[in-house]
C-alpha positions as CSV (number, residue, x, y, z in Angstrom):
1,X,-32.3,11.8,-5.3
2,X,-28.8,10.8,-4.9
3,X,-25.5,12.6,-6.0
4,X,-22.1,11.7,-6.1
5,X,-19.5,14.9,-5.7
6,X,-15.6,13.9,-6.5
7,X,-13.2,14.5,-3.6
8,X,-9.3,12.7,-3.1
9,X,-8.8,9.4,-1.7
10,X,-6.9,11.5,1.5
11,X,-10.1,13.1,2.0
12,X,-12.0,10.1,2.9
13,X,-13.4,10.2,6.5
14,X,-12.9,8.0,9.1
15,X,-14.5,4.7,9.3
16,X,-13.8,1.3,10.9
17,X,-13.6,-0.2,8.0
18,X,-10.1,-0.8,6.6
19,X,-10.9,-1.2,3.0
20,X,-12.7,2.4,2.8
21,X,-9.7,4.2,4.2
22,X,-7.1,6.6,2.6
23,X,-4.3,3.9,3.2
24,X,-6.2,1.4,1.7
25,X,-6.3,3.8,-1.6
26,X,-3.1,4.3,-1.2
27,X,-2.1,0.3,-1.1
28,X,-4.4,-0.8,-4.1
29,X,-2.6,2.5,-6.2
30,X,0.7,0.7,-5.4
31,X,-0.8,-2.5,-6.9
32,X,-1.8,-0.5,-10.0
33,X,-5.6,0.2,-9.3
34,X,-6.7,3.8,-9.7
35,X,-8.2,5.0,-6.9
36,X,-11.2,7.3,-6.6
37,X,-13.7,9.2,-4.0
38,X,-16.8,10.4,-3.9
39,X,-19.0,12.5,-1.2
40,X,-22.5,11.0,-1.5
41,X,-25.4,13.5,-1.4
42,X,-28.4,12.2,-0.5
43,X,-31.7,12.9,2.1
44,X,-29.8,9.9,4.3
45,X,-26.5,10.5,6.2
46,X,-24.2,8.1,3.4
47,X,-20.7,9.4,4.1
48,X,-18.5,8.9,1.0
49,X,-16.8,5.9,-0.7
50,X,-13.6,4.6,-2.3
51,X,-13.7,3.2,-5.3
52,X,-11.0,1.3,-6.9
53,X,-10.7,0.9,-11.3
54,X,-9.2,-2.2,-12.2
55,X,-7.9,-3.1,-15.4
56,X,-9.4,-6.3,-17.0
57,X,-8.0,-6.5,-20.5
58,X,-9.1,-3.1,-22.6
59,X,-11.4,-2.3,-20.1
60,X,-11.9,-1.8,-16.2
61,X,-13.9,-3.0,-13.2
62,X,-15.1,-0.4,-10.8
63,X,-14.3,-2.0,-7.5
64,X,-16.5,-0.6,-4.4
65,X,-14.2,-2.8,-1.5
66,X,-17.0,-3.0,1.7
67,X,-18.8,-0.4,0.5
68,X,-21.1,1.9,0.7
69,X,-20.5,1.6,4.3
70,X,-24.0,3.0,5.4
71,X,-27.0,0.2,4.5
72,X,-30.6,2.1,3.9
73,X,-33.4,0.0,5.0
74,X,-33.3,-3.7,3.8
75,X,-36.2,-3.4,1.6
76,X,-34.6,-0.7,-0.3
77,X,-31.0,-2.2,-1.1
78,X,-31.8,-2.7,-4.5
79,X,-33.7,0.6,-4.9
80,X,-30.7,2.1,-3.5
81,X,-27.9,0.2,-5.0
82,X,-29.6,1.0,-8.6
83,X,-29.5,5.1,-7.9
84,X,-25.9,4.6,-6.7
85,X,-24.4,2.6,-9.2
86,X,-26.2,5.0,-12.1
87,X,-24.8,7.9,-10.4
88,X,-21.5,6.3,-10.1
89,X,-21.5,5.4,-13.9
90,X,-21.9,9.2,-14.9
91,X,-18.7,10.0,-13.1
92,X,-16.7,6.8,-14.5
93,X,-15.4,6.4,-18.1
94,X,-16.2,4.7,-20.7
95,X,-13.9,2.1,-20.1
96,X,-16.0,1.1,-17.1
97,X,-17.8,-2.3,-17.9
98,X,-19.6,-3.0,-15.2
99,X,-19.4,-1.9,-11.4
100,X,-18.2,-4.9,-8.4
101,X,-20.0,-3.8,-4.9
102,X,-18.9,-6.1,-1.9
103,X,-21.3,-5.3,0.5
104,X,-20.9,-4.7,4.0
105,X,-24.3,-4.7,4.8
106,X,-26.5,-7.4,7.1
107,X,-28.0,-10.2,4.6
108,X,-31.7,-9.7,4.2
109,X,-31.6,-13.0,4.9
110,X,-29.1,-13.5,8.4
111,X,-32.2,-13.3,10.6
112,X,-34.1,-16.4,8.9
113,X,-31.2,-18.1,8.1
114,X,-30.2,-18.3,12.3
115,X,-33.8,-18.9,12.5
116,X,-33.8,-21.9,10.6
117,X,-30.4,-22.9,11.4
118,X,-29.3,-22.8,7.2
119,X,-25.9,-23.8,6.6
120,X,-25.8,-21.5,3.5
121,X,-27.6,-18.8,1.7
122,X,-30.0,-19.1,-0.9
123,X,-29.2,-19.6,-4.2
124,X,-27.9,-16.6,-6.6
125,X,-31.1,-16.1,-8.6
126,X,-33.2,-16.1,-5.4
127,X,-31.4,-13.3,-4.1
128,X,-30.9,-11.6,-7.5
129,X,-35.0,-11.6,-7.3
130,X,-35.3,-10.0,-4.1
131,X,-32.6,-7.6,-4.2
132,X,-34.0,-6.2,-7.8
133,X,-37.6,-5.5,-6.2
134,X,-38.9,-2.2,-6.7
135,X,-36.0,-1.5,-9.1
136,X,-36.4,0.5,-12.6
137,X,-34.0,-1.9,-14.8
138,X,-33.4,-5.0,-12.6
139,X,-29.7,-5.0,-13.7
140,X,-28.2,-5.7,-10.1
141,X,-26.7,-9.2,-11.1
142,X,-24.9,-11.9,-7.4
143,X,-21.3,-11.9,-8.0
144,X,-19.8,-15.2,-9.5
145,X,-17.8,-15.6,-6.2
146,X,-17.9,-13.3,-2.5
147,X,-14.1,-10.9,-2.9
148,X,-13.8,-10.7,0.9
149,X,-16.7,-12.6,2.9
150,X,-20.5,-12.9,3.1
151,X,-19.9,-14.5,6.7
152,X,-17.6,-13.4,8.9
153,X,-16.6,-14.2,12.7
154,X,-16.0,-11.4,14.8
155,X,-15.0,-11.9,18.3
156,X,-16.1,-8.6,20.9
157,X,-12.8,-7.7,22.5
158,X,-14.5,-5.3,24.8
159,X,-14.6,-5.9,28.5
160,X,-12.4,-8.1,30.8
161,X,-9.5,-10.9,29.5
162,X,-11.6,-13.0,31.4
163,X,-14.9,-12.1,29.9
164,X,-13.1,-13.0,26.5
165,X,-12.0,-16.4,27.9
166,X,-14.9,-17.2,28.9
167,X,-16.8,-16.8,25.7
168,X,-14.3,-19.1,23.8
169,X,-15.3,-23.1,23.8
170,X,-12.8,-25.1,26.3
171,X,-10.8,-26.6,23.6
172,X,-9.5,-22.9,22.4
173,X,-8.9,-21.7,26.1
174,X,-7.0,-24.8,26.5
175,X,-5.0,-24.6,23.1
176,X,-3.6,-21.4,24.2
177,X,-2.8,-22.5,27.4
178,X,-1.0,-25.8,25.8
179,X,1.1,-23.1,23.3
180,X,2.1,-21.0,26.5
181,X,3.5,-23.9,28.3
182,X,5.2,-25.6,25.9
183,X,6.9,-22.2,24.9
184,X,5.8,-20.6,22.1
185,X,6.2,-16.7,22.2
186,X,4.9,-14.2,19.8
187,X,6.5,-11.5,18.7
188,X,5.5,-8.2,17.4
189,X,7.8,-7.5,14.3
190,X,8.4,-5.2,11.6
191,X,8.5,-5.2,7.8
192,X,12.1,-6.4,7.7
193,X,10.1,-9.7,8.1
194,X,8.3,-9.6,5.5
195,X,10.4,-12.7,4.1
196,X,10.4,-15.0,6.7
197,X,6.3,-14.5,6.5
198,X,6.0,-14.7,3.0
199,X,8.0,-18.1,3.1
200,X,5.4,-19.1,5.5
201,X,2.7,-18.0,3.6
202,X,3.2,-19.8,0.4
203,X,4.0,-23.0,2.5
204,X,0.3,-22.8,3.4
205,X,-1.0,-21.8,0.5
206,X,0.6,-25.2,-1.3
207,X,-0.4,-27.1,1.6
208,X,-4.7,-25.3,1.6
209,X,-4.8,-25.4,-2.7
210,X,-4.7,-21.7,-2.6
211,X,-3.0,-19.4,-5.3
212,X,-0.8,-16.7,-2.8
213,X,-0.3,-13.3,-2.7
214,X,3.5,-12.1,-4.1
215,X,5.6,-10.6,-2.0
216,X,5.2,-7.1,-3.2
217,X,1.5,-7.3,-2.3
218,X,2.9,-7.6,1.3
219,X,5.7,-5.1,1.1
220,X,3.3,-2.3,-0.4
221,X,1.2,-2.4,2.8
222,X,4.0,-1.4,4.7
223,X,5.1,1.0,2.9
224,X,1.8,2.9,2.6
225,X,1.8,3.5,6.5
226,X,4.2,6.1,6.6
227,X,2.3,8.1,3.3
228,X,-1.1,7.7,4.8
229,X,-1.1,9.5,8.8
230,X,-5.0,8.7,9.5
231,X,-6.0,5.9,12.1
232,X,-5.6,3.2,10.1
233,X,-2.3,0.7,10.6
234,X,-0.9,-2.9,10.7
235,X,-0.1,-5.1,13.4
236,X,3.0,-8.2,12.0
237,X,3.2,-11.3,14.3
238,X,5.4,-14.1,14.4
239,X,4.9,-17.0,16.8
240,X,8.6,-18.7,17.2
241,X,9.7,-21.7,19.0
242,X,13.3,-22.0,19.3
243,X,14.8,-20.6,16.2
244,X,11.5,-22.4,14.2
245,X,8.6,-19.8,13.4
246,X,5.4,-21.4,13.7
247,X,2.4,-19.1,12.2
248,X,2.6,-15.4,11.2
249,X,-0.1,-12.8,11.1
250,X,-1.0,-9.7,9.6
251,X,-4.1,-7.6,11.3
252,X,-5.0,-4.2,10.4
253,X,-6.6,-1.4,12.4
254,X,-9.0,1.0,11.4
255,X,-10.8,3.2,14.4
256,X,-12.1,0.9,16.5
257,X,-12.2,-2.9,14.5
258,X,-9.3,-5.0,14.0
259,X,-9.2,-7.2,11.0
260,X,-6.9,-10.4,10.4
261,X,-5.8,-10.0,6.8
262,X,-3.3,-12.8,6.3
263,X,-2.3,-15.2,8.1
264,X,0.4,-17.9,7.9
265,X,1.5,-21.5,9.7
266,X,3.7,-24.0,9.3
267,X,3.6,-28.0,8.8
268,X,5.5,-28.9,11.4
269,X,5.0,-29.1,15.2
270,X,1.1,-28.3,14.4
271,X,0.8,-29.7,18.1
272,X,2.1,-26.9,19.8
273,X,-1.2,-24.6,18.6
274,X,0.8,-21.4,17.7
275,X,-2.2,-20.4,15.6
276,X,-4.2,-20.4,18.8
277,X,-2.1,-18.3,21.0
278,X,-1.0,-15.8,18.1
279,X,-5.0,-15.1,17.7
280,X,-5.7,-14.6,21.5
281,X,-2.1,-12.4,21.4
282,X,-3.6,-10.3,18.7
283,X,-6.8,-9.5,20.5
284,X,-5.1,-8.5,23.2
285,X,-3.0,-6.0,21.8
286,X,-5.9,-4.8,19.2
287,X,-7.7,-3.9,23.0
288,X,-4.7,-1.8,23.6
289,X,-4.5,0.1,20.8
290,X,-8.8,1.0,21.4
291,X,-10.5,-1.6,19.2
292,X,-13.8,-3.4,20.5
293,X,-14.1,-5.9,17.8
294,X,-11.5,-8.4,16.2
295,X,-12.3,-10.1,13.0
296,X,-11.4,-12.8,12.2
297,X,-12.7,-13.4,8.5
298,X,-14.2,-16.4,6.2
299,X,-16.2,-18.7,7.9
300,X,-19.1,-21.0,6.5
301,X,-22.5,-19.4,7.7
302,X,-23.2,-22.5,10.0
303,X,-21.7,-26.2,10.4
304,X,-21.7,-28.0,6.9
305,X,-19.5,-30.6,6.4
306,X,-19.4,-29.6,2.4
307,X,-18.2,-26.1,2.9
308,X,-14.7,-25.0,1.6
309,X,-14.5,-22.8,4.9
310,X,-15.7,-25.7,7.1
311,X,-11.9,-26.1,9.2
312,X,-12.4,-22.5,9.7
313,X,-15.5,-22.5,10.6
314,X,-14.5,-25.2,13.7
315,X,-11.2,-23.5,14.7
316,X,-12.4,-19.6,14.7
317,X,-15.8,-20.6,16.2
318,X,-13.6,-21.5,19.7
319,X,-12.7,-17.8,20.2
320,X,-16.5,-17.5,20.7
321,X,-17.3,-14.4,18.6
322,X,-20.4,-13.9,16.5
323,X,-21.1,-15.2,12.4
324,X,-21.9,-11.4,10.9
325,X,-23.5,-12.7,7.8
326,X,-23.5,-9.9,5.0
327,X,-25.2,-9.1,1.7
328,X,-21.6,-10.0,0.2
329,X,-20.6,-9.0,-4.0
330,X,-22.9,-7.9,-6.8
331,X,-22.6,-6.4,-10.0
332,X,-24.0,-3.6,-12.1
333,X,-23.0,-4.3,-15.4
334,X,-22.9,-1.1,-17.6
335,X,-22.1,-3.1,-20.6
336,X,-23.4,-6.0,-21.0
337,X,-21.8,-7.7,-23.8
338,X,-18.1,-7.5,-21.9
339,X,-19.3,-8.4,-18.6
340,X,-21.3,-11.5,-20.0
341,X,-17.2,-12.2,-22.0
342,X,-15.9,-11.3,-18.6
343,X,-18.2,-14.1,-16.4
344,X,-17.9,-16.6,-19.0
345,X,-13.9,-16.4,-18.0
346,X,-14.5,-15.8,-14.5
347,X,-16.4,-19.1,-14.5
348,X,-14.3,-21.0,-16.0
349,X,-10.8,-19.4,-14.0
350,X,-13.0,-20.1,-10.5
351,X,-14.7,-23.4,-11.2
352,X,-12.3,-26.6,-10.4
353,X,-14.4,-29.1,-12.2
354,X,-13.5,-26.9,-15.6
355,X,-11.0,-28.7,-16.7
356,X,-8.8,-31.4,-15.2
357,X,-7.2,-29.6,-12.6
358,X,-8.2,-26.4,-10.2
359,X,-7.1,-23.0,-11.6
360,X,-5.8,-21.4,-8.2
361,X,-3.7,-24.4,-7.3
């Protein structure tokens, strides 16, 4: 049997993951998501959960960002995910169309898949078949696209500097060696920055074809520090050169894992490997400030030449680090006629061979 009691967002406990945190409520209510939390009763130890509502026309998503943090046994995620997600609808409204899980949990498949050396998961309606086994309504629908990642790298940053070092391929140790020497600094900044890195940003975006982030998404993770006094906060970098800034990073801190949000660099003198140095920077100050892990985000689950995260799977593989491959997003549609509407225009948003051009360019 499993419950789900009300609570506030401030309420939430500790965890070391960001997006479950009271600040986290707090930056998504900034952006104009309700925020919501619930104490999970159950015979298993689940914690609670934030849940974020999302408005989607005249009706909302319910947004569970990396959660539940707490994964039962692999052969019952779907069990569990169905008792959770019909609990959850009892306390939602009926405005709700269907609920959006991004699962922290290890892939049922991550063992096989590093077995076999698989460059990618199986395909949706594979995994839709194994994760509805043993379920009552087999309603637990794969996610169009992953909201943060399904494959991660994460770098231990426990131990020595030199253990670290070691760890990372030649080419990385010598990258931030090169960046030292031809004078690159980084610089630990505050929000007053904010412009310079959002500048930055959007010059990457155009250059990597992505849609970016306005500036008031930036400024509103700032300002939730001061409002939200639990262990969770930001770390701003700039790498400089002269009076040029290079590459820019945001990296937030919950308990004991760092995680690099955003990050920002700029087209010209590529050759002095800021990114590098700024990323070996930020591990070292994440150390002093207690955390053991630093993540470092999207990355294809092995080497594929095809893969939209292949570059990122080459340069954040040199820090060394391990691929934490994860049971990424699903659904639980509640109703079914909007969230087939709601798919059909997801599709066609996400898929650049739609029409002429991509959508997030």
């Amino acid at each position: 049997m499993l419950d789900l009691t009300s609570k506030k967002t401030d309420r939430l406990l500790p965890t070391d993951i960001l997006y479950q945190t009271p600040y986290w409520a707090q930056v998504k209510s900034r952006q104009g998501l309700e925020s919501l939390a619930f104490d999970i009763v159950s015979a298993g130890p689940w914690g609670d959960v934030l849940v974020l509502l999302k408005p989607c026309g005249k009706r909302k998503i319910a947004i569970v960002p990396q959660g539940p943090e707490h994964a039962p046994r692999e052969e019952d995620y779907g069990i569990f995910l169905e008792d959770f997600s019909l609990s959850l609808a009892r306390n939602l409204s009926a405005e709700v169309a269907f609920i959006r899980y991004d699962l922290p949990w290890k892939s049922p498949y991550a063992d096989e898949m590093r077995e076999k050396g698989w460059s990618a998961f199986p395909e949706p309606r594979l995994r839709e078949l194994r994760m509805n086994m043993g379920t009552r309504f087999w309603n637990i629908r794969k996610s169009f696209e992953d909201m943060t990642v399904a494959s991660s790298l994460v770098v231990d940053i426990a131990g020595s500097e030199n253990g670290i070092l070691e760890r990372m391929k030649p080419k990385t140790r010598y990258n931030i060696g090169l960046a030292q020497r031809k004078g690159v600094t980084i610089h630990e900044v505050t929000a007053e920055s904010l412009p310079d890195f959002h500048a930055l940003y959007c010059q990457t975006a155009r250059r990597n074809g992505f849609k970016p982030c306005g500036h008031i998404h930036f400024a509103a993770m700032f300002q939730c520090l001061a409002s939200t006094p639990d262990h969770s906060e930001l770390m701003f970098l700039l790498a400089r050169h002269g009076r040029d800034i290079l590459a820019g990073a945001i990296v937030g801190i919950s308990g004991k894992a760092a995680n690099f949000l955003y990050g920002a660099s700029s087209n010209t003198k590529r050759n002095l490997m800021a990114p590098s140095l700024m990323h070996w920077t930020a591990m070292l100050l994440a150390r002093e400030k207690g955390c053991v892990t630093y993540e470092m985000g999207a990355v294809s689950p092995g080497l594929d030449d095809s893969s939209p995260f292949h570059g990122l799977y080459r340069f954040k593989t040199g820090f060394g680090g391990r691929i934490e491959l994860r049971s990424g997003s699903w659904d639980y549609p509640i109703d079914h006629e909007a969230y087939r509407t709601f798919c059909n225009a997801e599709s066609l948003y996400r898929d650049p061979h739609a029409s002429g051009t991509r959508k997030d360019s």
